[in-house]
DOPAFI-969067 format. One record per residue (C-alpha): residue number from 1; residue in one letter; chain; x, y, z. Coordinates in steps of 0.25 Angstrom, whole numbers, plus 2048, in hexadecimal, padded with zeros to 3 digits. Example, Ala and Ser with C-alpha at 12.3 -4.5 7.8 and 13.67 -1.06 7.14 Angstrom:
DOPAFI-969067
+--------+-------+--------+-----+-----+-----+
| torkol | lumnu | koltor |   x |   y |   z |
+--------+-------+--------+-----+-----+-----+
|      1 |     A |      A | 831 | 7EE | 81F |
|      2 |     S |      A | 837 | 7FC | 81D |
+--------+-------+--------+-----+-----+-----+
//
This chain:
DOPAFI-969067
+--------+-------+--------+-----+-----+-----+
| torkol | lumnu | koltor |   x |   y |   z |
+--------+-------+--------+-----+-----+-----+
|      1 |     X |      A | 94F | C55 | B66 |
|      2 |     X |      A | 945 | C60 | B67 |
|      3 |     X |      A | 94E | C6A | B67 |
|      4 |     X |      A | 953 | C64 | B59 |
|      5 |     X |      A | 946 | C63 | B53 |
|      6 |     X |      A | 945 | C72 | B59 |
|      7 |     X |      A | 94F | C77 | B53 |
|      8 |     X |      A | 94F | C6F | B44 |
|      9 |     X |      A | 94D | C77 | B39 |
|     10 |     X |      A | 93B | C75 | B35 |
|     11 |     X |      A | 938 | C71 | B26 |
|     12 |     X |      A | 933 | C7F | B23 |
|     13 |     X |      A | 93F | C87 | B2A |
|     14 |     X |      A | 949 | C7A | B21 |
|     15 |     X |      A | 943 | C81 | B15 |
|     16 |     X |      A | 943 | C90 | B19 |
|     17 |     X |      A | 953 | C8C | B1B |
|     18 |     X |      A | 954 | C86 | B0D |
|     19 |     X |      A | 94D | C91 | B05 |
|     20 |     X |      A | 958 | C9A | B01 |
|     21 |     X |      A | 957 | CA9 | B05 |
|     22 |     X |      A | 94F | CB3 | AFC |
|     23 |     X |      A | 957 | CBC | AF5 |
|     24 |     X |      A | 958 | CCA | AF7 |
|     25 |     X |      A | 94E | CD2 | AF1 |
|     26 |     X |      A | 957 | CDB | AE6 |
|     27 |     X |      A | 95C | CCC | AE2 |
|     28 |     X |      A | 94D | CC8 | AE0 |
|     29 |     X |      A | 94A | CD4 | AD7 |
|     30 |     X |      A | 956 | CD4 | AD1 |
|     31 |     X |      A | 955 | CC5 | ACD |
|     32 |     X |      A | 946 | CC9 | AC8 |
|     33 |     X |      A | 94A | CD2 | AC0 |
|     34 |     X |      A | 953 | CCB | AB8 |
|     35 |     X |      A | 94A | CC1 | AB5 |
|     36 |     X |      A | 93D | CC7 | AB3 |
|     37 |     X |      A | 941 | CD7 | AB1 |
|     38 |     X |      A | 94F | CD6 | AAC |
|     39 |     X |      A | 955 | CE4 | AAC |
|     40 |     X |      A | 960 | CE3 | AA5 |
|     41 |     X |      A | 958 | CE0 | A98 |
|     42 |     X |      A | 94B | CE9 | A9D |
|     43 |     X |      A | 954 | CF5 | AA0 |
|     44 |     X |      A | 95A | CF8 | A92 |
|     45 |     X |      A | 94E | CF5 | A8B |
|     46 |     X |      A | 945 | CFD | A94 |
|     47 |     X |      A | 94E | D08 | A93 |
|     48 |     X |      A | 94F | D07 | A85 |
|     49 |     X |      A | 93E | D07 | A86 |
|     50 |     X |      A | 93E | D15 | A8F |
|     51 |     X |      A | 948 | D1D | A89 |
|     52 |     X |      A | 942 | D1A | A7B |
|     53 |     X |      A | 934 | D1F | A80 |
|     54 |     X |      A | 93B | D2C | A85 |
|     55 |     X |      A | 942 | D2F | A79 |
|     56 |     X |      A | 939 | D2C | A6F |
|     57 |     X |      A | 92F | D34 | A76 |
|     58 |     X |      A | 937 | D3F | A75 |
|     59 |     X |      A | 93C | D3F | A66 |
|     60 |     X |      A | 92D | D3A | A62 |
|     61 |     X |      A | 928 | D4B | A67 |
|     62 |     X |      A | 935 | D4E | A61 |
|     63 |     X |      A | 93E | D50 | A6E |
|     64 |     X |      A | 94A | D49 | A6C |
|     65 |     X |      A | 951 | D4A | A79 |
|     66 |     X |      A | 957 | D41 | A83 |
|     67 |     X |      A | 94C | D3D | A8E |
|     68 |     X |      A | 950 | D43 | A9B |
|     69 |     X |      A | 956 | D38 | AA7 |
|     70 |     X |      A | 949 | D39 | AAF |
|     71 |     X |      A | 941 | D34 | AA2 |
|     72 |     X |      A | 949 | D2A | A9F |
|     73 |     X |      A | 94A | D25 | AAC |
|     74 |     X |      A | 93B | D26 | AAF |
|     75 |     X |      A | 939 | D20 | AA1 |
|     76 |     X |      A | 941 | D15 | AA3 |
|     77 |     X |      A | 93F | D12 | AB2 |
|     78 |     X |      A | 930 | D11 | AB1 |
|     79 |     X |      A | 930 | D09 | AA4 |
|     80 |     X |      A | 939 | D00 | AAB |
|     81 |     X |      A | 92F | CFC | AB8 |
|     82 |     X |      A | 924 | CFC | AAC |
|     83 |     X |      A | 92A | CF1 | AA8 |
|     84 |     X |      A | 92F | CED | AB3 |
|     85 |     X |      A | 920 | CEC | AB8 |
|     86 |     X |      A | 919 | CE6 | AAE |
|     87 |     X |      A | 924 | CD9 | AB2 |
|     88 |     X |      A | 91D | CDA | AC1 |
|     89 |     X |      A | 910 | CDA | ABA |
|     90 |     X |      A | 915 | CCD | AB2 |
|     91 |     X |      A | 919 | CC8 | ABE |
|     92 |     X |      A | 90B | CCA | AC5 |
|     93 |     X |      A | 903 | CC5 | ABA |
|     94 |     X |      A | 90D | CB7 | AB7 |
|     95 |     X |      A | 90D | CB4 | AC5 |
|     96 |     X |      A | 905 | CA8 | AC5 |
|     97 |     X |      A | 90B | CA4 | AB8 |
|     98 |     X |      A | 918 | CA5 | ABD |
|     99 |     X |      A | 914 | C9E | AC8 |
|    100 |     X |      A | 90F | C93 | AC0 |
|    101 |     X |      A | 91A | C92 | AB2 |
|    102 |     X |      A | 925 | C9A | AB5 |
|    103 |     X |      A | 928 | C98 | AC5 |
|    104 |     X |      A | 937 | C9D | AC2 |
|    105 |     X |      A | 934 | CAB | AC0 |
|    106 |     X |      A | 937 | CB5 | ACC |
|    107 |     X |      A | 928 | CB6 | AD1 |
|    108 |     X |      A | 924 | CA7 | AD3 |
|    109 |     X |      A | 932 | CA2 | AD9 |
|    110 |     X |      A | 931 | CAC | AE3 |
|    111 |     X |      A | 93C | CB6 | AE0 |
|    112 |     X |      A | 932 | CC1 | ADE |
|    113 |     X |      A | 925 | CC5 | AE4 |
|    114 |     X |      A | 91A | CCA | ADC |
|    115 |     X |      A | 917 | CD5 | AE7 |
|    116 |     X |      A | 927 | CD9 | AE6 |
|    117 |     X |      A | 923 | CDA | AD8 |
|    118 |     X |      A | 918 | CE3 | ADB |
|    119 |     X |      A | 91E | CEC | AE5 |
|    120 |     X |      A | 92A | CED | AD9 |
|    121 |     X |      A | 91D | CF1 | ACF |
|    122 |     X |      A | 917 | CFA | AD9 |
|    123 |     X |      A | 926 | D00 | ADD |
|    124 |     X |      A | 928 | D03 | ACD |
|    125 |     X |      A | 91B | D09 | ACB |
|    126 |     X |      A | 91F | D14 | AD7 |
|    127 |     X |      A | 92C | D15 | ACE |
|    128 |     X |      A | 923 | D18 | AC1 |
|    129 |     X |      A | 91B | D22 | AC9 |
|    130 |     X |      A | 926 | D2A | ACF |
|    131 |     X |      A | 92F | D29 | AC2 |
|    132 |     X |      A | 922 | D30 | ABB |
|    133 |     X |      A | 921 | D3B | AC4 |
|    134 |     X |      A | 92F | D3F | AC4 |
|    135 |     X |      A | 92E | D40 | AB5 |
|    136 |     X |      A | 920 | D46 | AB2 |
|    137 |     X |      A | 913 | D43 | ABB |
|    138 |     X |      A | 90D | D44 | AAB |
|    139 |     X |      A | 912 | D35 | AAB |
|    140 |     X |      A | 908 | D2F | AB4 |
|    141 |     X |      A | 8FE | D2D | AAA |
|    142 |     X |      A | 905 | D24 | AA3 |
|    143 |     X |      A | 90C | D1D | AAE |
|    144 |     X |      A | 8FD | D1B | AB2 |
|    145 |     X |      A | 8FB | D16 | AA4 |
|    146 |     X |      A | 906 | D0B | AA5 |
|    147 |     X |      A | 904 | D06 | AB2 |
|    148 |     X |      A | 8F3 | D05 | AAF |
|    149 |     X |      A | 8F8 | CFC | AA3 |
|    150 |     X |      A | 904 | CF3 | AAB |
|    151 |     X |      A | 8F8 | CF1 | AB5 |
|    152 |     X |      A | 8EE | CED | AAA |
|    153 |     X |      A | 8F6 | CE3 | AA4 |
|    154 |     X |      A | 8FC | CDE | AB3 |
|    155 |     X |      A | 8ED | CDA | AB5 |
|    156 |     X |      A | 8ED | CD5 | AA6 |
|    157 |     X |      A | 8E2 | CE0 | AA1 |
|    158 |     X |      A | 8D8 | CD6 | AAC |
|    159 |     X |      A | 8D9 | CCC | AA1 |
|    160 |     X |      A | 8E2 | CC3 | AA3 |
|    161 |     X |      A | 8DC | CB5 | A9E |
|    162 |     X |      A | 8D9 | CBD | A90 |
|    163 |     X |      A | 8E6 | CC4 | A8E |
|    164 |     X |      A | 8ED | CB6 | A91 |
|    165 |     X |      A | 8E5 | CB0 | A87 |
|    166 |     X |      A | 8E7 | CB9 | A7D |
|    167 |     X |      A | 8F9 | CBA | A7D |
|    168 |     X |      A | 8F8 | CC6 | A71 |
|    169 |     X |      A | 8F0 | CCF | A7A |
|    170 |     X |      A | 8F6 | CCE | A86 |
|    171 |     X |      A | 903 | CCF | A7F |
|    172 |     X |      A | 8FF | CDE | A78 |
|    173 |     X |      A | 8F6 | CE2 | A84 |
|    174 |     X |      A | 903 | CE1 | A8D |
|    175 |     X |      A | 90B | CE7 | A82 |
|    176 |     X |      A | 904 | CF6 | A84 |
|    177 |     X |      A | 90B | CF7 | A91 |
|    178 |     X |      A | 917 | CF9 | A88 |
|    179 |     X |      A | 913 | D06 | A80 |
|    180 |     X |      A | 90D | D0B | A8E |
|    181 |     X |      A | 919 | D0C | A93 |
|    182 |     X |      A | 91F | D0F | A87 |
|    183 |     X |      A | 916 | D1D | A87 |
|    184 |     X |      A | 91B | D20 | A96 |
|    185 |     X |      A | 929 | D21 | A91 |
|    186 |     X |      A | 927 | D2A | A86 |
|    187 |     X |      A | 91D | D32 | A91 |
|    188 |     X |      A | 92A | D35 | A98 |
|    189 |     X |      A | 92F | D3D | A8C |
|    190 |     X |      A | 920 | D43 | A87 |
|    191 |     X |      A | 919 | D44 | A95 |
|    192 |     X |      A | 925 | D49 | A9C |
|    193 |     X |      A | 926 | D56 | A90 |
|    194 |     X |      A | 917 | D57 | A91 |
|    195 |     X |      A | 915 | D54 | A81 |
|    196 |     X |      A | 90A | D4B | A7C |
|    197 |     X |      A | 90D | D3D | A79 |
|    198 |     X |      A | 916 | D3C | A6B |
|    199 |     X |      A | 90D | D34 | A61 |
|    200 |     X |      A | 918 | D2D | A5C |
|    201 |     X |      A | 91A | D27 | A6A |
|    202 |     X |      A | 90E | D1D | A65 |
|    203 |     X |      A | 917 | D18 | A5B |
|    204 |     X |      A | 922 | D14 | A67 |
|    205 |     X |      A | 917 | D0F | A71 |
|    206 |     X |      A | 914 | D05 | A65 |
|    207 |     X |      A | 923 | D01 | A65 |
|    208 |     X |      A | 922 | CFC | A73 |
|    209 |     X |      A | 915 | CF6 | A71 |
|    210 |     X |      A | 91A | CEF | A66 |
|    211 |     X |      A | 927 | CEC | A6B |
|    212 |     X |      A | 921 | CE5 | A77 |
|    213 |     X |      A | 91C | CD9 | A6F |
|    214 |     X |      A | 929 | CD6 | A6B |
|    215 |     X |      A | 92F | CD5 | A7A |
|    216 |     X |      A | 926 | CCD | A7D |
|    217 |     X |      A | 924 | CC4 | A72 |
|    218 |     X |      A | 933 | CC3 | A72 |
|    219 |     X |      A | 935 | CC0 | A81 |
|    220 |     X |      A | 929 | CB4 | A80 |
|    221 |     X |      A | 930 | CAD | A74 |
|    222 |     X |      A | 936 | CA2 | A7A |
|    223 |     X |      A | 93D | C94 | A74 |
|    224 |     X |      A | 936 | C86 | A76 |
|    225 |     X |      A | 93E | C82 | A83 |
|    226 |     X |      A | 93B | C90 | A87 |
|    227 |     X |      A | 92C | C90 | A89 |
|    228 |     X |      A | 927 | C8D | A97 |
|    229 |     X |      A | 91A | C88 | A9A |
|    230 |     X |      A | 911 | C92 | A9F |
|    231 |     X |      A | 917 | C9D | A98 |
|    232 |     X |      A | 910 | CA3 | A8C |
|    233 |     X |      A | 91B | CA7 | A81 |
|    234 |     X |      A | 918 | CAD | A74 |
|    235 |     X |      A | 921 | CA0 | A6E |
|    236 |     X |      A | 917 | C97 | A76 |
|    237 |     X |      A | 90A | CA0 | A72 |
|    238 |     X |      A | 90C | CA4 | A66 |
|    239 |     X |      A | 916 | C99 | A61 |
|    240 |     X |      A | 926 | C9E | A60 |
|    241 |     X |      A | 924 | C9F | A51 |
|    242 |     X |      A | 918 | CA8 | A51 |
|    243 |     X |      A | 91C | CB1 | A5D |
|    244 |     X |      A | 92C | CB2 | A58 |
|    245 |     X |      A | 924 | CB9 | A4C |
|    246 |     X |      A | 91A | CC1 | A53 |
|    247 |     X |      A | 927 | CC7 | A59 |
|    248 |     X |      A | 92D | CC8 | A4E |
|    249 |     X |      A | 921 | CCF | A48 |
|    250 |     X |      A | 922 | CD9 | A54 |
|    251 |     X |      A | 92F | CDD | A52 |
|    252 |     X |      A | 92C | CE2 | A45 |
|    253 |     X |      A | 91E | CE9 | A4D |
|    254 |     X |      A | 927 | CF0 | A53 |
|    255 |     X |      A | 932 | CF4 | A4A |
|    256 |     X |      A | 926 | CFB | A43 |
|    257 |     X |      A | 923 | D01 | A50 |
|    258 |     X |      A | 930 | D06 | A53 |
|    259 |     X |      A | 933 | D0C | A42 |
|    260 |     X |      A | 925 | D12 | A45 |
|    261 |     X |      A | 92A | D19 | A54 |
|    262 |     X |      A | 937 | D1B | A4E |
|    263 |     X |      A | 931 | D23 | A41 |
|    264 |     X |      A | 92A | D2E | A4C |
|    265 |     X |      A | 937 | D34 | A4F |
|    266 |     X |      A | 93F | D2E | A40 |
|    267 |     X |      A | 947 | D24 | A44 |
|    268 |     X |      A | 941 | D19 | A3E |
|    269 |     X |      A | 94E | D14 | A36 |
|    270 |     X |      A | 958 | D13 | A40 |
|    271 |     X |      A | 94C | D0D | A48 |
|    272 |     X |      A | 949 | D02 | A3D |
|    273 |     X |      A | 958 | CFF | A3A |
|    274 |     X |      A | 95B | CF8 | A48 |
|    275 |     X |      A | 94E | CF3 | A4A |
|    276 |     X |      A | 94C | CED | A3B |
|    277 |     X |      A | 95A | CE5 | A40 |
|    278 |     X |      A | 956 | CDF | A4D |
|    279 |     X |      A | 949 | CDB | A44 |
|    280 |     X |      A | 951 | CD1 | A3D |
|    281 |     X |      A | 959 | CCD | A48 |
|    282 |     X |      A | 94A | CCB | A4F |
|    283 |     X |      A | 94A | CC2 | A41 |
|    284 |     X |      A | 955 | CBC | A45 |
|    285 |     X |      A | 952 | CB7 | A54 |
|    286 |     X |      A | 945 | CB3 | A52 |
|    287 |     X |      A | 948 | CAA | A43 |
|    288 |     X |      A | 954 | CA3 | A4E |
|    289 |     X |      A | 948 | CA1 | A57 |
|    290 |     X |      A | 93F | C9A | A4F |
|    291 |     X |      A | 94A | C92 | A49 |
|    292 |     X |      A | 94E | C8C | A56 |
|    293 |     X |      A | 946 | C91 | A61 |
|    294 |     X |      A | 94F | C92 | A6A |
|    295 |     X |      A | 951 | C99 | A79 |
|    296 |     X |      A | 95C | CA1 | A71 |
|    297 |     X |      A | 954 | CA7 | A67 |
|    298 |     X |      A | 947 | CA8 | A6F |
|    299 |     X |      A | 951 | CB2 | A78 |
|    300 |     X |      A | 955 | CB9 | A6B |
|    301 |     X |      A | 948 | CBD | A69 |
|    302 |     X |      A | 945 | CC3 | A76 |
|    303 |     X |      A | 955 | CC9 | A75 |
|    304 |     X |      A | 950 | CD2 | A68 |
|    305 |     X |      A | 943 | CD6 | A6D |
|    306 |     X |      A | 94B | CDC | A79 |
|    307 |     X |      A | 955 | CE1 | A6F |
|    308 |     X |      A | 94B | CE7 | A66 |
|    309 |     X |      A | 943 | CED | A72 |
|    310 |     X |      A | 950 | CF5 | A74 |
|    311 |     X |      A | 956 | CF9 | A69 |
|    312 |     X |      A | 948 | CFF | A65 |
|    313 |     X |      A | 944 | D06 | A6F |
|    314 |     X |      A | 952 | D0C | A6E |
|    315 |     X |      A | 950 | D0F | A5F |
|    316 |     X |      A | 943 | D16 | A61 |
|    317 |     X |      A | 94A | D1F | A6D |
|    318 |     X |      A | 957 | D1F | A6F |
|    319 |     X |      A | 95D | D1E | A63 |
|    320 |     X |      A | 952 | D29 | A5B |
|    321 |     X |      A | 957 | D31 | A68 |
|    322 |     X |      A | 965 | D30 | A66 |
|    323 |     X |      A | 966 | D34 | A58 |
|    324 |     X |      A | 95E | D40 | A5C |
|    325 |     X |      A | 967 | D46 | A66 |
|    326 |     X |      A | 973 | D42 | A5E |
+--------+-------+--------+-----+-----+-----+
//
């Protein structure tokens, strides 16, 4: 009888059977990723983003030339673990929140640590640095500039109680991260040739400033059976009325921008064409949205502010590019 009450499986070693085995770590990430980093829609826009910075660089100090393959890739890479990093600040800065309202996300159910997530932050910083090196030492200043910024905002400019208070503020104070990185970009064209900044590059930095509100006004639009307690939208702030307007409103900011940035190096017309379009399709989405408020449309509007974010960055390098080396 000993022997058997030896033997038996004890309550704790019951459950440490039961539990199902961790999986792998390139599972882990990869599962993480397409729920809180998805590449396959952060790629082509963040592409889209880099080479738009190198080229219209270059055509605004009146180079219009290919960017080589080490600045593109330099360009891109780093602006990808920017991005990438300022979702592992999220993650740090959410964490008891998440905890506490959304305990299905990655972090709170345990399939990612927040110190994975740091060494990951720490790993891509190492990336930036070397990247910058290998194409001009002349970047480090800048790459100093963006990281002094990202690390601001990670401690919410020491503020936190009064940012949360006030949504508009911390919305734009979190938005300049976007034109910082944004001037890195174009520093691989400019800094990389030894010129002085191009002052029409101010008019492309306020693009992306601009262009940020309407990412994420248009993620946070959500439908009635949407909204999750806990979790401040700009439908549940503002009202789904008032902030489907407000974006509306800075998608037409932004196509200002854009005719402005796309004037500096006289492209404004084949510019203003496609982006006049996706305006009323923009209409479109967001009347279907107030009609019905439905999870269909509230997607719609997220869908064309993604859509929008990429067709313009290509319209204000690519394209321009192109139709110069044609």
């Amino acid at each position: 009888m000993n022997n058997l009450v030896d033997i038996a499986p004890k309550p704790q070693e019951q459950q440490e059977q039961q539990r199902p085995a961790r999986a792998t770590l390139p599972v882990r990430w990869w599962v993480y990723q397409r729920e809180r980093f998805p590449l396959v829609t952060h790629v082509p826009l963040i592409a889209a983003f880099s080479f738009c910075t190198l080229s219209y660089s270059s055509l605004a100090r009146g180079q219009a030339q290919m960017p080589s393959a080490k600045a593109i890739c330099v360009a891109f890479v780093t602006a990808l673990l920017f991005f990438l990093q300022l979702r592992i600040s999220d993650e740090f800065k959410d964490a008891k929140d998440d905890a506490m309202y959304r305990p299905y996300r990655p972090v709170p159910r345990g399939l990612i640590a927040l110190r994975e997530l740091g060494i990951v932050a720490v790993a891509g910083a190492l990336i930036q640095l070397a990247l910058a090196l290998w194409l001009s030492p002349a970047l480090l200043p800048l790459l100093l500039l963006v990281w002094g910024y990202l690390t601001l905002m990670s401690r919410e400019f020491f503020v936190s109680r009064w940012l949360k208070a006030h949504p508009v503020v911390y919305m734009w104070s979190h938005m300049l991260i976007l034109p910082l990185i944004d001037l890195y970009g174009t520093a691989c064209d400019w800094r990389v040739a030894g010129v002085d900044a191009p002052p029409a590059l101010a008019f492309l930095l306020l693009v992306s400033f601009c262009n940020g509100f309407v990412v994420e006004i248009g993620r946070k639009i959500r439908a009635p059976q949407d909204e999750e307690y806990g979790v401040e939208t700009y439908s549940a702030l503002w009202g789904r009325r008032h902030a489907t307007i407000v974006w509306l409103g800075m998608l037409g900011v932004t196509a200002i921008a854009a005719l402005l940035a796309a004037a500096q190096i006289a492209f404004a017309l084949p510019v203003g064409i496609p982006l006049a379009l996706l305006l009323v399709a923009a209409g479109l989405v967001a009347a279907r949205f107030l009609r019905t408020f439905g999870s269909h449309a509230a997607k719609g509007i997220e869908t064309v502010s993604g859509l929008w974010t990429l067709l313009m960055y290509l319209g204000l390098g690519a394209a321009p590019l192109i139709w110069r080396l044609i």
